[in-house]
C-alpha positions in Angstrom: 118.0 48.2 133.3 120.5 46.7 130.6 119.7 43.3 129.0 122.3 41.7 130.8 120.9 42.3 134.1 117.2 41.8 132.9 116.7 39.0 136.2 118.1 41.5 138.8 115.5 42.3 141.4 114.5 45.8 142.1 115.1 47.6 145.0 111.0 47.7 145.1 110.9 44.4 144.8 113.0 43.5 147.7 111.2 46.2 150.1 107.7 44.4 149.3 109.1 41.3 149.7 110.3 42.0 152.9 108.5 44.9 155.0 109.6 43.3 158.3 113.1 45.5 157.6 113.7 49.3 157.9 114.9 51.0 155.0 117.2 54.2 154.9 114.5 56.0 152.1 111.2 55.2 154.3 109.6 58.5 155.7 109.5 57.0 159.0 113.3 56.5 158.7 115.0 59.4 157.2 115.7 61.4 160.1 117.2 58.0 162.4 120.5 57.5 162.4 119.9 53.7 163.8 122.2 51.3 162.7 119.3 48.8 162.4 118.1 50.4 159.2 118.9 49.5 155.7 121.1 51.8 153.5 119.3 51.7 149.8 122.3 52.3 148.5 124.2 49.3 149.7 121.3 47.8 149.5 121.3 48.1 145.3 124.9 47.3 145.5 124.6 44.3 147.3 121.4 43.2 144.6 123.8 44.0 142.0 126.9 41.8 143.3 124.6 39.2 143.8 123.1 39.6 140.5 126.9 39.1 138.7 127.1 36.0 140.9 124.3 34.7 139.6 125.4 35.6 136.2 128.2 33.7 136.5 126.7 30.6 137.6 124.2 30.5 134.8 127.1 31.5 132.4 129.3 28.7 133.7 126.7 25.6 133.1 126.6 26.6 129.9 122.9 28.3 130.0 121.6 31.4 127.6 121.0 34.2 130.4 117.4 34.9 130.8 116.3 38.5 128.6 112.9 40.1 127.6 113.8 38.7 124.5 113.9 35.0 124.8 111.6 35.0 127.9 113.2 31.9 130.5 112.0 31.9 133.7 113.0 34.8 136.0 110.8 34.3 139.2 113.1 31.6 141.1 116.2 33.9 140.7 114.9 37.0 141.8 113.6 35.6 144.7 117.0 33.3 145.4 118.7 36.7 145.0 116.8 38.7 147.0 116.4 35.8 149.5 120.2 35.1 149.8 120.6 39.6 150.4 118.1 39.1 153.0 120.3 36.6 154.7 123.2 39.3 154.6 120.8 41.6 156.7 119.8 39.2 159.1 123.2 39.2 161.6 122.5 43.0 161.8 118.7 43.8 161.1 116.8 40.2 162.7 116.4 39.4 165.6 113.1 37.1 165.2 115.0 33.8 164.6 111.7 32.2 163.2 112.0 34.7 160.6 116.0 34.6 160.1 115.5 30.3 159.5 112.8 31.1 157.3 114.9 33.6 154.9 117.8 31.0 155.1 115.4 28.2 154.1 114.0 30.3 151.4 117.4 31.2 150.0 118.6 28.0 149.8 115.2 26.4 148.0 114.8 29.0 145.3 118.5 28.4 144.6 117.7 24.8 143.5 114.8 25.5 142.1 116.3 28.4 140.0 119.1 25.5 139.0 116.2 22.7 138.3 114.9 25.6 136.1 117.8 26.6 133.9 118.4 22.1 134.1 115.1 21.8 132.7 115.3 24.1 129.9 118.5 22.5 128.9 117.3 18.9 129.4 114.1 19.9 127.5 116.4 21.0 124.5 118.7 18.1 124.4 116.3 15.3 125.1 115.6 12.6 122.3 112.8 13.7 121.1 114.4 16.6 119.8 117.6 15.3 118.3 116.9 15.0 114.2 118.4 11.0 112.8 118.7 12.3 109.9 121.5 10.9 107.7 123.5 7.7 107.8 124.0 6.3 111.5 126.5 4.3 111.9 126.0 0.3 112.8 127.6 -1.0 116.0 
């Protein structure tokens, strides 16, 4: 995976995170031509869209994007990605509506907290403590 998409969840990622849907490259699945199961293949592209939508959010507040390099937090949006992908399959794939509130609940928390994350980090950097007097300042 390229630097610039170092936060995008993996398709792994999003089938252990949610086992309660069928996916198109499961043994049990690859002869069934039901339309209640899970194309991997959309599946990655649908990640990936989300992934560039998320991209552009960080990029337009102003925040660095999260590498391996400079190590910001990554949990809060992989899991508001993969969260707000889950909601996508949940018209087609759900039919538990306990389950369907609880992905739409999810989604929508780990999208503030991803935002209080990337707020914090900027706050953090910005804050008084950290800006240098040095030099003449002048009298009001």
């Amino acid at each position: 995976m390229s630097e610039e998409f170092y936060f995008k969840p993996s398709i792994e990622e999003f089938k252990t995170q949610f086992k309660a849907f069928a996916f198109s490259d499961d043994e049990n699945n690859i002869d069934n031509q039901s339309p209640n199961i899970i194309d991997i293949k959309y599946l990655d592209d649908l990640l990936f869209d989300k992934t560039l939508e998320v991209k552009k959010i960080i990029s337009d507040n102003g925040y660095e994007l999260p590498t391996a390099k400079n190590k910001l937090p990554t949990f809060s949006i992989k899991q508001y990605i993969m969260f707000t992908v889950a909601e996508v399959f949940t018209s087609v794939f759900a039919s538990n509506s306990d389950l369907i509130n609880y992905i739409r609940e999810k989604s929508k928390e780990y999208k503030e907290q991803f935002i209080n994350d990337f707020g914090s980090i900027v706050t953090s950097e910005r804050s008084y403590l950290n800006i240098s007097l040095d030099g003449d300042v002048p009298k009001q």
